[in-house]
C-alpha positions as CSV (number, residue, x, y, z in Angstrom):
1,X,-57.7,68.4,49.0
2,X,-56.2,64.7,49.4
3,X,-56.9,63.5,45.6
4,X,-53.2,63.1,45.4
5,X,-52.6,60.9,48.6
6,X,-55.9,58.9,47.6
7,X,-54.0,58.3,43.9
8,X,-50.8,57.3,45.9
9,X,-52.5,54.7,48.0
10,X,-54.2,53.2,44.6
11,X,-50.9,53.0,42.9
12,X,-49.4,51.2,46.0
13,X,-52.5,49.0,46.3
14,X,-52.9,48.2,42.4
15,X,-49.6,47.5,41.3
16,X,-45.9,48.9,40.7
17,X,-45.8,51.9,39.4
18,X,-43.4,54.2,41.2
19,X,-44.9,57.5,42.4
20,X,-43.0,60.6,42.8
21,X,-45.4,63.1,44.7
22,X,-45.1,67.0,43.7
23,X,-46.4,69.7,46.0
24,X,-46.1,73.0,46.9
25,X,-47.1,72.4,50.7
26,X,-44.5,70.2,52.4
27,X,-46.6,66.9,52.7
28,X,-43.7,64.5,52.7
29,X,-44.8,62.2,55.3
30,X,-48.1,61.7,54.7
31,X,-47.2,61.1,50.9
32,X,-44.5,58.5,51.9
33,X,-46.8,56.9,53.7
34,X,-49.6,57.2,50.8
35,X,-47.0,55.2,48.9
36,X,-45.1,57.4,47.1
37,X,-41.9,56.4,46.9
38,X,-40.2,60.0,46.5
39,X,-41.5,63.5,47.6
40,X,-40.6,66.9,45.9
41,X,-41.5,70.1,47.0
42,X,-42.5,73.1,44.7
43,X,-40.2,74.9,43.3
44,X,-38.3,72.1,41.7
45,X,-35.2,72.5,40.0
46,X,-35.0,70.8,36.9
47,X,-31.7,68.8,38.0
48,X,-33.5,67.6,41.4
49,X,-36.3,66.5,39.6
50,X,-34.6,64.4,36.5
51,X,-32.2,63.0,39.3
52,X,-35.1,61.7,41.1
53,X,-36.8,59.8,38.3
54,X,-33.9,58.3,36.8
55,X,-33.5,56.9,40.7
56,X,-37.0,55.8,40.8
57,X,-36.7,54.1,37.2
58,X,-33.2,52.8,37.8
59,X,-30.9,54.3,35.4
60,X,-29.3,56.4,37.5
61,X,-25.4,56.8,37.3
62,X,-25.1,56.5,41.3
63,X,-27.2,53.2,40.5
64,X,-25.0,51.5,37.7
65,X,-21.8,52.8,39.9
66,X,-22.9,50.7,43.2
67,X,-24.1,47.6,40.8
């Protein structure tokens, strides 16, 4: 029902927190532009999803490599 884009655009307003938006209905845009800064769509696999975070918290190999 929007709770989810409403928490995105708090997190973006209030500080730095990355978001990574889950759904199960393809709402990429509109959670981008929410401020998430990554979108997942239902099912996730479990590689995907770890791959994801590690980017959004900066530890991931394809990170360190480029650095």
């Amino acid at each position: 029902g929007g709770a989810g884009l409403a928490l995105c655009r708090t997190a973006r307003d209030n500080g730095s927190v990355p978001v990574l938006a889950v759904s199960a209905v393809d709402l990429r845009d509109q959670a981008l532009a929410a401020g998430a800064e990554a979108f997942l769509v239902k099912p996730i696999e479990p590689l995907q999803f770890v791959s994801t975070v590690r980017d959004l918290i900066g530890t991931s190999a394809y990170l360190r490599q480029r650095s």
